[in-house]
Each structure stands twice: as structure tokens, then as C-alpha cells.
N, C-alpha and C positions, 0 to 999 in steps of 0.2 A: 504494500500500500504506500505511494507517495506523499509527501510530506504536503499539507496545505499550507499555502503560502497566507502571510497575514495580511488583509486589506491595510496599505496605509492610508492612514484619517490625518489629513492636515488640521494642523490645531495653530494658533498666535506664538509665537514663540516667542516676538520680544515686541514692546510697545515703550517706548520711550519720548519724552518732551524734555525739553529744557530751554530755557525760556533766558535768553543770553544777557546781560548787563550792557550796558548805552560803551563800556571799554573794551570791549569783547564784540562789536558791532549790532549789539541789538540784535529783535527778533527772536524770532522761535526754531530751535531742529527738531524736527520731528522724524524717528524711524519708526515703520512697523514694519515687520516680518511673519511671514506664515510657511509652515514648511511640515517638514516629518522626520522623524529620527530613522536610519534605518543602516545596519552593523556597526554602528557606534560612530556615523557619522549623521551631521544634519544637512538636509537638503532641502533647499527654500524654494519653494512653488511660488510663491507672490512676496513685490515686497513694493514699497513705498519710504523712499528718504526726500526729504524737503527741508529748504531752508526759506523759510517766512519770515518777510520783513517789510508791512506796509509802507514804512519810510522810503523804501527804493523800488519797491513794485507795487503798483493796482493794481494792476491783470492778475487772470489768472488767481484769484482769490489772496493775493499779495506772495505770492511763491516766486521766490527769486533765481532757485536753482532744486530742481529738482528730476529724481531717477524711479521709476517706475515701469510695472510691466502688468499693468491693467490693459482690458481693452484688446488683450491678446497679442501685444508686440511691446518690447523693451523699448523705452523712451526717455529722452530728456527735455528739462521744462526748463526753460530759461527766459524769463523776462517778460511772459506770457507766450513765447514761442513753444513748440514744441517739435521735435524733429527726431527720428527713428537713430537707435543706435544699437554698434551689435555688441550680444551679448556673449562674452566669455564666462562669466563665472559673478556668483554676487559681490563676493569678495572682490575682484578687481572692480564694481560697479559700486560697491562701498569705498575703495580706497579714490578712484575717479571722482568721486562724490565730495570728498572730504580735503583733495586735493585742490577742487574748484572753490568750493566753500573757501577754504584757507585763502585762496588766491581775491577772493571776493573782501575778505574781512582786510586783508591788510590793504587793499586796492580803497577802501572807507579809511580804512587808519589814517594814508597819505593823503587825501581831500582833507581831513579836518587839521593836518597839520597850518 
């Protein structure tokens, strides 16, 4: 008799805000992540990272930079634009994430100099 394989059941795995200080550039990061555990790895089925900050963006519900794969294709939100990007892995689409972000924050730093 064959082994039954287990339905994996996506569940939230992580839901995260943090709500930045006016020296930190203001705004909100917001991650959520949905995925499934399986041989002692996790594998994200959906996710959503955004950085909000109505100071620098109205569109787009004030999201300034943001990566997600709603809608059925990986994407990037920027400015209220949106434009398809490919997807390797969440993790480089986190690190891409946090690399623009940074790049955003210190690009306000030098304006208010």
C-alpha cells in the first residue's frame, strides 16, 4: 500500500507593520506572507511587501514601493505604476524589496539635508 501524500493547507505565516519615525523616512512596511511548511522547508505561495508613505505617494493607496504576486503574476508597484517582474525566489524578491526601500529612504534623507 502506498504512502498518502499530505494535502498542503496554506496558512499566514508572517504579518508584520511597523510604522517608521519622520528619521527613518516615515510611513508604514508592511509584509504579509502565506505559504506551507513542507520537509523542513517553507514555501511561500503568496506574498505582499509594501512601503507606504502618503507624504511621497497618493496613488495607488499611498504605496510607494511595493512587490507582490496577486492577480496571478509577480509584480512591482512603484509610484502608483505597476509593471510585471520575474520571479526567482521570494527571498531575492525580499532582499530587491529592501534594497529599493533603503535606496528610497536615504534618497529623503539627502532632500531634507
Amino acid at each position: 500500500m502506498a504512502k498518502s501524500k499530505r494535502e498542503k493547507v496554506e496558512s499566514l505565516i508572517e504579518r508584520e507593520t511597523f510604522y517608521l519615525k519622520a528619521s527613518q523616512g516615515g510611513g508604514i512596511l508592511s509584509f504579509e506572507v502565506w505559504g506551507y511548511f513542507e520537509d523542513g522547508h517553507t514555501v511561500v505561495t503568496r506574498y505582499n511587501l509594501a512601503y507606504i508613505n502618503r507624504l511621497i505617494c497618493q496613488k495607488d493607496n499611498g504605496r510607494v514601493l511595493g512587490f507582490d504576486n496577486a492577480h496571478n503574476y509577480h509584480h512591482r508597484h512603484f509610484m502608483g505604476k505597476v509593471t510585471p517582474v520575474e520571479f526567482v525566489s521570494y527571498e531575492h524578491t525580499l532582499e530587491q524589496f529592501e534594497q529599493e526601500w533603503q535606496g528610497i529612504i536615504q534618497k529623503i534623507k539627502k532632500e531634507k539635508r
